[in-house]
C-alpha positions as CSV (number, residue, x, y, z in Angstrom):
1,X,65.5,155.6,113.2
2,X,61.5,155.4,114.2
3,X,59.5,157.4,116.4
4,X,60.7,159.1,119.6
5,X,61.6,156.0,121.8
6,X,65.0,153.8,123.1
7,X,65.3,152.6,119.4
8,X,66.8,149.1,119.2
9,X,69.3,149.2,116.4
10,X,68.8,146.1,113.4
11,X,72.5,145.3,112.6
12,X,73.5,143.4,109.7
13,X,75.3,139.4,110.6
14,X,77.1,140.2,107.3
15,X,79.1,143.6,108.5
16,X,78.0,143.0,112.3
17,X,76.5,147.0,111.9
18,X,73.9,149.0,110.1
19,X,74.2,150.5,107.2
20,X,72.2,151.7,104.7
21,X,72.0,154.4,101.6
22,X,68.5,155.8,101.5
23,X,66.3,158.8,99.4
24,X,63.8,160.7,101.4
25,X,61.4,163.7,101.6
26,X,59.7,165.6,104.1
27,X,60.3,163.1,106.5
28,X,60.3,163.6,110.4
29,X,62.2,161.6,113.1
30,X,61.2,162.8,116.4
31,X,63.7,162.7,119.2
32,X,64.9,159.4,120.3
33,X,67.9,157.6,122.2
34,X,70.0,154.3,121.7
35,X,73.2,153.1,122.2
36,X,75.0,152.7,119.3
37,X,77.0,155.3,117.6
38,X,75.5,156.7,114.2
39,X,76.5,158.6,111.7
40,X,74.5,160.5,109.6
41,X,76.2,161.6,105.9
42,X,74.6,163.9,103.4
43,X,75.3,162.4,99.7
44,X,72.8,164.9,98.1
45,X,69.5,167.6,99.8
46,X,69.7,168.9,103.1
47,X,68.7,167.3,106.7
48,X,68.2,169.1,110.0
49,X,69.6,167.5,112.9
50,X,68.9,168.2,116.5
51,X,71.4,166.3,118.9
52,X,70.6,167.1,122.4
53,X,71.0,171.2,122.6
54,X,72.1,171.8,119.5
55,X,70.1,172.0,116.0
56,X,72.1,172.0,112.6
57,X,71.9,171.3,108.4
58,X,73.6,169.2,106.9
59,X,74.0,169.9,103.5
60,X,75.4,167.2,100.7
61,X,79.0,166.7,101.5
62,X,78.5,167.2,105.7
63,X,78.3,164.5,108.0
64,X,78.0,164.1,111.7
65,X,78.7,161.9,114.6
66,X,76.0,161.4,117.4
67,X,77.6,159.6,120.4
68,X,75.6,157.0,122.2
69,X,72.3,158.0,124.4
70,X,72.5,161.1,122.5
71,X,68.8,162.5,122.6
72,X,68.6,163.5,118.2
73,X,66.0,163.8,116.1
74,X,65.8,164.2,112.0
75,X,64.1,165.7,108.7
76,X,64.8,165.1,105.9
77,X,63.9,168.1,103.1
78,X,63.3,166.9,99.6
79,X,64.8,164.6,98.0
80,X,67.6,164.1,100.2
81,X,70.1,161.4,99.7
82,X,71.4,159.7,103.0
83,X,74.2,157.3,104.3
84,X,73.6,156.1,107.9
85,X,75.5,153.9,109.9
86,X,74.8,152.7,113.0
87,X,77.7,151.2,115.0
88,X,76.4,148.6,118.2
89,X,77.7,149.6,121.7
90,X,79.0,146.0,122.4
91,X,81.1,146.4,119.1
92,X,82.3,149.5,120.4
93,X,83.3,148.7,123.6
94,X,84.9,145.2,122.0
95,X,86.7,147.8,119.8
96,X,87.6,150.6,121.8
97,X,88.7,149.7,125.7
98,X,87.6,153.1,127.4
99,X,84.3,154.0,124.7
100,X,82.5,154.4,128.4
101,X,84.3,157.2,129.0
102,X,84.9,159.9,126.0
103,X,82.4,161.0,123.1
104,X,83.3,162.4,119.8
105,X,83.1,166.0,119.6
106,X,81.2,168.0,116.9
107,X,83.5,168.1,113.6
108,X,86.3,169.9,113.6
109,X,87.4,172.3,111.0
110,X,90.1,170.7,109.4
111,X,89.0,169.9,106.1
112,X,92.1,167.5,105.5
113,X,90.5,165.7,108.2
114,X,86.9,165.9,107.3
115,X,88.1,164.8,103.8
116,X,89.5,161.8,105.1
117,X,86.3,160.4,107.1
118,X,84.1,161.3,104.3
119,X,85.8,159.2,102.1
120,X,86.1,156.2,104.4
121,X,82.0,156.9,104.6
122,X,82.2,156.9,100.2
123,X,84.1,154.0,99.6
124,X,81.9,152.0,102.6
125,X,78.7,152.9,100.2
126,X,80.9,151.5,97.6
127,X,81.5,148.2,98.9
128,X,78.1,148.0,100.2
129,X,76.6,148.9,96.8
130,X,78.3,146.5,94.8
131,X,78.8,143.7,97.2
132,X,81.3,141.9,95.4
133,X,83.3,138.8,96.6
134,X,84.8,139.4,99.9
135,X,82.9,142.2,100.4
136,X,82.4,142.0,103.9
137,X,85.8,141.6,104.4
138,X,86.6,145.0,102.8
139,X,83.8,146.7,104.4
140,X,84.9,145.7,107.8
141,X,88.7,146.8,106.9
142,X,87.0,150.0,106.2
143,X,84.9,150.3,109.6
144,X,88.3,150.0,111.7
145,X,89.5,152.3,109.9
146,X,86.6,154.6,110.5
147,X,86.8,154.2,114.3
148,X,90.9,154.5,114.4
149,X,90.4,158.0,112.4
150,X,87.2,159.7,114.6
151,X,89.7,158.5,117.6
152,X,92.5,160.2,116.3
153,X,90.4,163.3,115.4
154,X,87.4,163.9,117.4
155,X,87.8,162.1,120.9
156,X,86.9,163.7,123.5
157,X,87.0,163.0,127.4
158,X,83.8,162.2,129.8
159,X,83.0,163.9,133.1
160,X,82.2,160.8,134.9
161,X,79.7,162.5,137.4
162,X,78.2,164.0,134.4
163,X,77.7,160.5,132.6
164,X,76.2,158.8,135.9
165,X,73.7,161.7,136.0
166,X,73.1,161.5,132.7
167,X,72.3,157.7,132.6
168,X,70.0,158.2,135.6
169,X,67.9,160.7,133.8
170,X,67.9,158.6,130.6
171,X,66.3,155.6,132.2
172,X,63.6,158.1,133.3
173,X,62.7,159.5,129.6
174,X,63.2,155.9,128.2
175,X,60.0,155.1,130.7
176,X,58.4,158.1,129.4
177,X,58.9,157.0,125.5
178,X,57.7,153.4,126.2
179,X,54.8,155.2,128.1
180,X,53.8,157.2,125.1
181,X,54.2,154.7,122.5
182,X,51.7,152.1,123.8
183,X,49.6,155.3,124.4
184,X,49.4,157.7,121.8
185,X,46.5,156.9,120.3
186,X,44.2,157.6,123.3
187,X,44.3,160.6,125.5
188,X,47.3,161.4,127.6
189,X,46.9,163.6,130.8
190,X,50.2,165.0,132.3
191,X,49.5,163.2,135.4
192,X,50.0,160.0,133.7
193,X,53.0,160.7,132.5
194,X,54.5,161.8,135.5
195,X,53.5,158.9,137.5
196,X,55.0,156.7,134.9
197,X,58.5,158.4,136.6
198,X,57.0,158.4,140.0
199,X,57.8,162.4,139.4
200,X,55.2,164.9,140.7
201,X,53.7,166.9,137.7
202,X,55.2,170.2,138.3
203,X,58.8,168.7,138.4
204,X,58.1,166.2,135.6
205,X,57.5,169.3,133.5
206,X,60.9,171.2,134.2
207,X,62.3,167.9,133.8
208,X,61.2,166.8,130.6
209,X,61.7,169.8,129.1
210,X,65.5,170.8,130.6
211,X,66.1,167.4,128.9
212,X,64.5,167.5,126.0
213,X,64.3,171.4,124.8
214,X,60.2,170.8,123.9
215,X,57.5,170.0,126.3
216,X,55.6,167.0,127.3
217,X,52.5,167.9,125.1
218,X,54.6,169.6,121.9
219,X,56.7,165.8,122.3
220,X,53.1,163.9,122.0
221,X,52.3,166.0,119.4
222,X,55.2,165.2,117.3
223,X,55.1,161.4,118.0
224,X,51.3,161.5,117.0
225,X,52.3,163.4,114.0
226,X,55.0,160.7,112.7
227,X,52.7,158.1,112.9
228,X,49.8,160.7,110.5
229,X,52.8,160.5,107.6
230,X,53.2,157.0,107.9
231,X,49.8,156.7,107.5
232,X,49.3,158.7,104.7
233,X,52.3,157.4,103.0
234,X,51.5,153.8,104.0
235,X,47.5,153.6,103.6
236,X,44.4,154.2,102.0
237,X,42.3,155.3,105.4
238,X,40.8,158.5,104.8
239,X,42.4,161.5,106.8
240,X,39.8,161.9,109.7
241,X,40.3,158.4,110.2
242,X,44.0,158.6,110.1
243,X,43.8,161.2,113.1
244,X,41.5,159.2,114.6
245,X,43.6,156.4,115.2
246,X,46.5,158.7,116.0
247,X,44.8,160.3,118.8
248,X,44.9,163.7,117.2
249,X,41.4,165.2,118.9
250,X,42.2,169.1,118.0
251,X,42.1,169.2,114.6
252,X,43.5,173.0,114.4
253,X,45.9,172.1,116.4
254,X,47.5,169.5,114.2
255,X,47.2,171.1,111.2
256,X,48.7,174.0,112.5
257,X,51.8,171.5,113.5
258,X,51.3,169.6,110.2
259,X,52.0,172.3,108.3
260,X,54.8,174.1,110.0
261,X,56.6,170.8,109.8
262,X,55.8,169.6,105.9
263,X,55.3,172.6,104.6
264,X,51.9,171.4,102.8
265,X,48.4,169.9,104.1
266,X,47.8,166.4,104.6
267,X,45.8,166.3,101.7
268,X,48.8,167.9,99.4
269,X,51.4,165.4,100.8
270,X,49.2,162.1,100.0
271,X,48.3,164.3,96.2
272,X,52.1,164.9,96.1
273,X,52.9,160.9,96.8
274,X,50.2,159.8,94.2
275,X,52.3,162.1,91.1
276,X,55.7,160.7,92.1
């Protein structure tokens, strides 16, 4: 999960998917797409999750399923105690004939049945913990039975005009991502973007933000603003020069944004990552 982009998803040859256990803080991941499957489980703190129109917490004990090309973004509050998994659309489709055409709906509630995928999700970070002999045999047991249980409980039927629409526009914001990525760090007019989509400005602008529930210059911001953390977290450069290289040019402005979204100045968080 990095920066607001098509994210190409590192699977594992091992288990043939991602999966990992992993603390964080304060940590922000700004919308992005991909096709595989991923499932985002709460072992201790709180997360917000944003999956297309719909923001949520997760709090330890909750999990959630977000289908492929769903547009999500992340934070994590403090100290918060994650198991992702991250299931490849090729394994998918391999797995499950018609994956093209239904989605797994938000979770249900049937706490029998919540029970029952949550555990599959424990004993996974079990058997991925200890890694024992034959692991990866268990593990994969454990994954069928993952996808055989959200099938049974949370399947949900696709519109197929709706999908082919929603591809079309998907292609268009994954141009916009790659657009912003390479450009970030130097100034970004709306024109620009727009002609990356060959979209006039005034459309690109109703577009982007039907699709994406923020606008074009709140989702530069927030892409300029999780590459500040990584640099704080991740070098010694002194914090002009860290918005410097970030593109950030109205300093108000991003400390304004930097604060509503860590809660502390830049300053504070690199103090705060010093006492840990």
């Amino acid at each position: 999960m990095e920066k607001y982009l098509h994210e190409e998803v590192q699977t594992r040859e091992d288990i043939q998917v991602r999966f990992d256990t992993y603390r964080d803080s304060n940590h922000l991941i700004t919308n992005h797409w991909h096709n595989s499957m991923e499932i985002i489980c709460i072992c201790e703190g709180c997360m917000d999750v944003t999956i297309n129109n719909s923001k949520f917490t997760l709090n330890a004990g909750d999990f959630t399923i977000i289908n492929s090309a769903d547009i999500h973004s992340t934070y994590c509050h403090e100290n918060c105690l994650v198991i992702l998994l991250q299931i490849p659309y090729q394994f998918l489709k391999k797995s499950i004939s018609d994956y093209d055409s239904i989605r797994f709906e938000g979770i249900p509630n049937s706490p029998e049945k919540n029970d029952r995928v949550r555990a599959i999700l424990m004993e996974m970070k079990d058997i991925n913990d200890e890694k024992t002999e034959g692991y990866s045999l268990r593990f994969s047991s454990l994954l069928y039975d993952f996808l055989y249980s959200i099938l049974c409980y949370y399947k949900a039927e696709i519109d197929t005009a709706v999908k082919i629409r929603t591809d079309k526009n998907l292609r268009r914001l994954e141009n916009v991502m790659d657009f912003v990525k390479s450009n970030y760090a130097s100034p970004i007019t709306l024109d620009e973007a727009a002609a990356s989509v060959a979209l006039n400005p005034e459309y690109f602008c109703r577009f982007f933000k039907k699709y994406m529930r923020l606008t074009f210059l709140e989702y530069v911001n927030k892409v300029r603003l999780a590459h500040v953390y990584e640099d704080l977290m991740n070098t010694d450069l002194t914090i002009t020069g860290i918005l410097e290289r970030n593109g950030c040019t109205n300093y108000k402005l991003f400390m304004k944004n930097f604060k509503s979204t860590y809660g502390c100045t830049p300053m504070q968080m690199r103090q705060n990552k010093k006492n840990i």
